[in-house]
C-alpha positions as CSV (number, residue, x, y, z in Angstrom):
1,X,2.0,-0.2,11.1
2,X,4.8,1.5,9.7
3,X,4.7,3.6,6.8
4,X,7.3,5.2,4.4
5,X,7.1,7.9,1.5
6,X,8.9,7.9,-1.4
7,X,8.2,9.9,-4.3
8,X,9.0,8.2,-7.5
9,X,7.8,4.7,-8.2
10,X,10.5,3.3,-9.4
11,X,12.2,4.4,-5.6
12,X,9.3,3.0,-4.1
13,X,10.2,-0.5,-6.1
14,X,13.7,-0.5,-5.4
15,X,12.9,-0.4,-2.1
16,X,10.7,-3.5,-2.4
17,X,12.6,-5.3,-4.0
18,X,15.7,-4.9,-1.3
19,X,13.1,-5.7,1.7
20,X,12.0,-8.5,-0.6
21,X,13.1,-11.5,1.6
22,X,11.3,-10.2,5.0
23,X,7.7,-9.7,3.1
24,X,4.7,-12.2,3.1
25,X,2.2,-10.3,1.6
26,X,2.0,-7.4,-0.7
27,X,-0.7,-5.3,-2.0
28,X,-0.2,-2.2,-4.0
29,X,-3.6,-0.1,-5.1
30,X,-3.1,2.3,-7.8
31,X,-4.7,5.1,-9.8
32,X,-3.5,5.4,-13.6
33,X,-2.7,9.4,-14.5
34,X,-5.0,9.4,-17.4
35,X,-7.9,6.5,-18.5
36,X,-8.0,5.0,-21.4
37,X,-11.1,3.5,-23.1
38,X,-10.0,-0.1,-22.8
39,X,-8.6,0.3,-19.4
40,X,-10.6,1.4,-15.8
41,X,-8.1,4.3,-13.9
42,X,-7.6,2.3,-10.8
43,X,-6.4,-1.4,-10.0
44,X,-4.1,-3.3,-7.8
45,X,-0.9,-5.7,-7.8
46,X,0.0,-8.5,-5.6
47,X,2.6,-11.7,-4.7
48,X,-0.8,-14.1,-5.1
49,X,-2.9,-13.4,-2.7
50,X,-6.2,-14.7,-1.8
51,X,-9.0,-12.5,-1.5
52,X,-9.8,-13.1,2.2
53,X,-5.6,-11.6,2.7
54,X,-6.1,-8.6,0.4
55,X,-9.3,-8.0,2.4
56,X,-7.4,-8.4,5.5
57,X,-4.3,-6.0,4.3
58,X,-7.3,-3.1,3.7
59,X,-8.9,-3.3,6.2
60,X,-5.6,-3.1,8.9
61,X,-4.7,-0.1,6.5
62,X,-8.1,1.6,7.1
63,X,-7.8,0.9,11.0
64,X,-4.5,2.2,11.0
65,X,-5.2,5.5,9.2
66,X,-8.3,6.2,11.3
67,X,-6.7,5.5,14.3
68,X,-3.8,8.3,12.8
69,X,-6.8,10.6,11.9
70,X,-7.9,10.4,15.4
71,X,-4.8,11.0,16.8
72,X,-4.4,7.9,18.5
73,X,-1.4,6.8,16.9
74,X,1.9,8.6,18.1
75,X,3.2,11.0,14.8
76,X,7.2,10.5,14.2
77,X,9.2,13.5,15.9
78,X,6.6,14.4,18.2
């Protein structure tokens, strides 16, 4: 899995938006700074998905940073 870090969200859109055409699937998880009383803090954007492919997305995300926890995945530079 490959990951990138960009520090402002609008960066993080651009960057999106430009990779746009080789995407399938996208699922973004987010935590608002503050909560509001008509709003929960949390929540998550996506092209359409089904619940079965967001599922799916998670999951290989959770895999993927275990398997980095447990040092089984190869760092960048090392």
């Amino acid at each position: 899995m490959k990951s990138e870090k960009i520090e402002k969200i609008v960066d993080l859109a651009a960057d999106l938006a430009s990779k746009a055409d080789d995407i399938d699937q996208v699922l973004i998880i987010y935590r608002l700074r503050e909560k509001t009383p008509e709003d929960e803090n949390f929540g998550s954007l996506d092209n359409g998905l089904e619940l079965q492919q967001s599922m799916w997305l998670v999951e290989a995300f959770k895999f993927w940073m275990q398997a980095a926890a447990m040092g089984l995945i190869e760092r960048k530079g090392e």
